[in-house]
C-alpha positions as CSV (number, residue, x, y, z in Angstrom):
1,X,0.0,0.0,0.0
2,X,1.3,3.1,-1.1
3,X,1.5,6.1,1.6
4,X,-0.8,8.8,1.6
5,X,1.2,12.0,1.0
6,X,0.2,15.1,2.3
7,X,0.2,19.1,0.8
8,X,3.2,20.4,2.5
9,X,2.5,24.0,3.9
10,X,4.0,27.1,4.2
11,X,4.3,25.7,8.4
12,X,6.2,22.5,6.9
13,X,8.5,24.9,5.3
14,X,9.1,27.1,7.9
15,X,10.1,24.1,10.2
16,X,12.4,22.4,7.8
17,X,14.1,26.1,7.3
18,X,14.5,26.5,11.3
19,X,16.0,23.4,11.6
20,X,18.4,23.4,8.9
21,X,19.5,26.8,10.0
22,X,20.0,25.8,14.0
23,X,22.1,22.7,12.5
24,X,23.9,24.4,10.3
25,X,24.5,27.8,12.3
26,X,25.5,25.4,15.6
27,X,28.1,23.5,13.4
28,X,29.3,26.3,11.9
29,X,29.8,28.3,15.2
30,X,31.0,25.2,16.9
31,X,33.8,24.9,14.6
32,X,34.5,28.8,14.9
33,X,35.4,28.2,18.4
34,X,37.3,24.8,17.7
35,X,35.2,22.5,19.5
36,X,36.8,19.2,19.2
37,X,33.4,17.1,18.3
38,X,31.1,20.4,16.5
39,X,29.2,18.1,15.3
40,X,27.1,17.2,18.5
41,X,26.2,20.8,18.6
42,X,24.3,20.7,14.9
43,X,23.1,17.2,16.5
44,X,21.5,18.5,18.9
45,X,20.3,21.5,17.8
46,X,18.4,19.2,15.5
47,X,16.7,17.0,17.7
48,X,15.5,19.6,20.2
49,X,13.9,22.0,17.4
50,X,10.6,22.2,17.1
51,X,8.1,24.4,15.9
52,X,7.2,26.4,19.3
53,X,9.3,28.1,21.4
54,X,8.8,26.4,24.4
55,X,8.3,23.0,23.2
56,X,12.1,23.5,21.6
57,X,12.6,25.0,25.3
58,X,11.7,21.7,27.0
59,X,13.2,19.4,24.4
60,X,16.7,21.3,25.3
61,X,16.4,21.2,29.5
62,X,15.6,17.5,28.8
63,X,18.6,17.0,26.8
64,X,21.0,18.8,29.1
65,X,19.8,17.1,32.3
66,X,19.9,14.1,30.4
67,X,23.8,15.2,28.9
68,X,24.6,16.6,32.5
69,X,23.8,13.2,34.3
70,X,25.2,10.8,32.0
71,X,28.1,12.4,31.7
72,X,28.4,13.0,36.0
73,X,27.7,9.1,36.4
74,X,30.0,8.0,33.9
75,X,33.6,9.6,35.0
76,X,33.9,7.3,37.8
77,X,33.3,4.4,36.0
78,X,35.7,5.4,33.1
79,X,38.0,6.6,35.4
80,X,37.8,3.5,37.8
81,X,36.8,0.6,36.0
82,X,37.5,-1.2,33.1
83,X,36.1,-0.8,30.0
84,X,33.7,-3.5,29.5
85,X,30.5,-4.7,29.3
86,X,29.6,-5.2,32.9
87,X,30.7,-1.5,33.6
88,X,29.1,-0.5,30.7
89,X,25.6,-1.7,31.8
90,X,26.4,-1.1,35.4
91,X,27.1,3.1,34.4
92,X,23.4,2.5,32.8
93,X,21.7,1.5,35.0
94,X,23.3,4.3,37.3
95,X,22.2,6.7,34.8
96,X,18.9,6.0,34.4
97,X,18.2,5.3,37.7
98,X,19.4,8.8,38.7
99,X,17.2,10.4,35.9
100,X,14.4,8.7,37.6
101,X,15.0,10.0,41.1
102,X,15.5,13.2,39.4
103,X,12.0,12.9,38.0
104,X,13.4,13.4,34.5
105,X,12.1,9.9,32.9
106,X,12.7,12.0,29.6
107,X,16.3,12.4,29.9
108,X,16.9,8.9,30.6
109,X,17.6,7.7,27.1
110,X,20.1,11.1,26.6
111,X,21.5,10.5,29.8
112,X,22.4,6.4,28.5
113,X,23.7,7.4,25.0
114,X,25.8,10.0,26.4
115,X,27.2,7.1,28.7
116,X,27.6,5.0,25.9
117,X,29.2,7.9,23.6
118,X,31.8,8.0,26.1
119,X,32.6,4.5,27.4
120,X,32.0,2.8,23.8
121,X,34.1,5.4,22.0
122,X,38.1,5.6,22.2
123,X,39.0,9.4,23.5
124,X,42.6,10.6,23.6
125,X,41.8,12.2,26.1
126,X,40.7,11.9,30.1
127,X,37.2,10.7,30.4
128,X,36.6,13.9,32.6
129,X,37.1,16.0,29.8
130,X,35.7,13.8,27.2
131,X,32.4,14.0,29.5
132,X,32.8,17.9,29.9
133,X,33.1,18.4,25.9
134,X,30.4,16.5,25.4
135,X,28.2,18.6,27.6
136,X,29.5,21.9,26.2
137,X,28.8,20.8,22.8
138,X,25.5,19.6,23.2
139,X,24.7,22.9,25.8
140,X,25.6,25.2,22.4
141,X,23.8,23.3,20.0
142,X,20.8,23.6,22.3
143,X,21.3,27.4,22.8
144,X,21.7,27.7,18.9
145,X,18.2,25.9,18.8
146,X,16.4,27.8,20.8
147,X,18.0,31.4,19.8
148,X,16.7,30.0,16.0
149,X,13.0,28.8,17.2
150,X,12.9,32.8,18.8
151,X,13.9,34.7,16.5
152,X,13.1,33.0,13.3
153,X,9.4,32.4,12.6
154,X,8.0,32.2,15.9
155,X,5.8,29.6,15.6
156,X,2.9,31.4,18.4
157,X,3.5,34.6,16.2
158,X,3.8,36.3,19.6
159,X,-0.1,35.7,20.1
160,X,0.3,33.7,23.1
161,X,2.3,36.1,25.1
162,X,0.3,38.6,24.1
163,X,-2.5,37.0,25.3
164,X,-1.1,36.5,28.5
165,X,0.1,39.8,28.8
166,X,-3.4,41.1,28.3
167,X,-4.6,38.3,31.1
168,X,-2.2,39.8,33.6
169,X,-2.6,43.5,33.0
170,X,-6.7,42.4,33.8
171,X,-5.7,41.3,36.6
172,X,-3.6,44.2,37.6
173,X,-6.2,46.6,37.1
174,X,-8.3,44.4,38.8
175,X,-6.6,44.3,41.8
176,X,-5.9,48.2,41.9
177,X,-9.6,48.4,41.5
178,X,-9.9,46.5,44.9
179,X,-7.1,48.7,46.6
180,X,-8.6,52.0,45.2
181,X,-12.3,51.3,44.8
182,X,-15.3,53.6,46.2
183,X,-15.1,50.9,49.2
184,X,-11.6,50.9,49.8
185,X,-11.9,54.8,50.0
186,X,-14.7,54.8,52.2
187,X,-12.6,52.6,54.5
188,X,-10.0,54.7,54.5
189,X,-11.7,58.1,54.9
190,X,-13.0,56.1,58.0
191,X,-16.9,56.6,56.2
């Protein structure tokens, strides 16, 4: 059975434009600053975009707690223990176990790969800073992301905060209303 295709819109357009932008801009400004490994920064500043502002907001935080915890739980274990499959799992487990204690169920997946990206890959360097460049290149791909889903097309077209904005100004006047009213001044005047 074929697939049903459908129209793409000016929306599908704009989405595919944002993220090719926050990947490309993160890679290219990651290698401006000679991070070793730019290319988690255009990696993740593809997976977190998304159309709204603060969906792309909660895709980052759940992919830096997720970054920030794997890469916390698994220096001991590539400083300390061997490389193998045993600490491997055992570093999981860790992992996701903190993300759940955390209450970031989300971030347990980012939190595992980024243990496997740094037990399961060979770095010249000390797993400490193999962990810390991993979670500086991931942070700046996510800040890219979320710069680009501001500024460029804002999905909400500003309506929502508008919106809310209006909603809090209501309630503003509607609480100097209370504090100046005819009754409040009676009150006061001691009528």
């Amino acid at each position: 059975m074929m697939p049903k295709f459908q129209p793409l819109t000016a929306r599908h357009w704009k989405q595919a434009v944002k993220t090719g932008v926050a990947g490309s801009l993160a890679l290219y400004l990651a290698q401006l600053l000679h991070l070793p490994q730019a290319y988690w920064a255009a990696i993740s500043a593809v997976i977190v975009m998304q159309s709204e502002f603060e969906a792309t907001l909660k895709a980052g935080w759940m992919r830096l707690a997720g970054t920030a915890i794997g890469a916390l739980v698994v220096i001991p274990f590539a400083e300390l223990i061997p490389r193998n499959i045993l600490g491997f799992g055992v570093a999981v487990i860790m992992t996701v176990l903190v993300c759940s204690a955390l209450k970031l169920e989300e971030s347990q997946r980012l939190g595992a790969s980024t243990v496997a990206i740094i037990l399961l890959t060979g770095h010249p360097e000390a797993p400490w800073l193999s962990a810390l460049r991993r979670f500086l290149e991931v942070s700046f791909g996510i800040v890219v992301s979320i710069l680009v889903t501001r500024f460029l097309w804002p999905e909400d077209g500003g309506r929502t905060k508008s919106a809310k904005f209006k909603k809090r100004l209501a309630a503003i006047k509607q609480y100097y209303h209370f504090l100046v009213g005819p009754k409040t001044r009676a009150r006061r005047q001691g009528k």
